[in-house]
C-alpha positions in Angstrom: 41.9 217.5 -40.5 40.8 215.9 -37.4 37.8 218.6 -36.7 36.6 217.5 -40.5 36.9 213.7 -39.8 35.4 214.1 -36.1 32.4 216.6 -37.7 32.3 213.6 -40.6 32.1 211.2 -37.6 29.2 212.8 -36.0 27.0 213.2 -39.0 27.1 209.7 -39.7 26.3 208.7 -36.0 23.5 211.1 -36.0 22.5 209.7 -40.0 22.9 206.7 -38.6 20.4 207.0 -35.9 17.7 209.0 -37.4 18.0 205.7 -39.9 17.1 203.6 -36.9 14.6 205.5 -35.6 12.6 205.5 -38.9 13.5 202.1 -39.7 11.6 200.7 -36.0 8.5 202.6 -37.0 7.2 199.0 -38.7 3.9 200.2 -38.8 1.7 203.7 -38.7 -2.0 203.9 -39.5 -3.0 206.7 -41.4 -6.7 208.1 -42.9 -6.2 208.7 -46.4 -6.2 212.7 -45.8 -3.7 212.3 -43.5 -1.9 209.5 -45.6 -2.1 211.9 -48.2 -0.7 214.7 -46.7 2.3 212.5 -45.3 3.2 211.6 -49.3 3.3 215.6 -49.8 5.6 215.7 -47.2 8.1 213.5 -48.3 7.8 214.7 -52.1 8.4 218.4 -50.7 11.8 219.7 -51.5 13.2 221.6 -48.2 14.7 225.1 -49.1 18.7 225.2 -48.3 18.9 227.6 -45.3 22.0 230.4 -45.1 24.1 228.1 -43.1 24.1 225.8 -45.6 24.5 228.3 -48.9 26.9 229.5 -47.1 29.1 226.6 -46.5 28.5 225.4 -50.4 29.7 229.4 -51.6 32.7 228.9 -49.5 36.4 227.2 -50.9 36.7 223.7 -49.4 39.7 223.2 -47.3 42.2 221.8 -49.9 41.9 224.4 -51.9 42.7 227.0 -49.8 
């Protein structure tokens, strides 16, 4: 149970961080091609790589 709460632990310090790090960038100046292509970005949908199809196919840990 520790490993899962220290692996919990470190996800939310890096989520955490990568939330500050987007959060201090106040202000960017974009052209509207490039404005454009950053709002097709954030609207794409990432596929789920095999590491993390695998962990979702696999029983959690209080079922097993």
């Amino acid at each position: 149970m520790t490993d899962v709460r220290s692996n919990r632990d470190r996800l939310d310090s890096a989520r955490n961080k990568a939330k500050e790090a987007i959060l201090d960038q106040r202000a960017f100046f974009l052209d509207a091609d490039g404005h454009q292509k950053f709002l097709d970005l954030l609207d794409a949908l990432n596929p789920p790589s095999g590491e993390l199809r695998a962990r979702m196919a696999r029983k959690p840990v209080w079922e097993r």
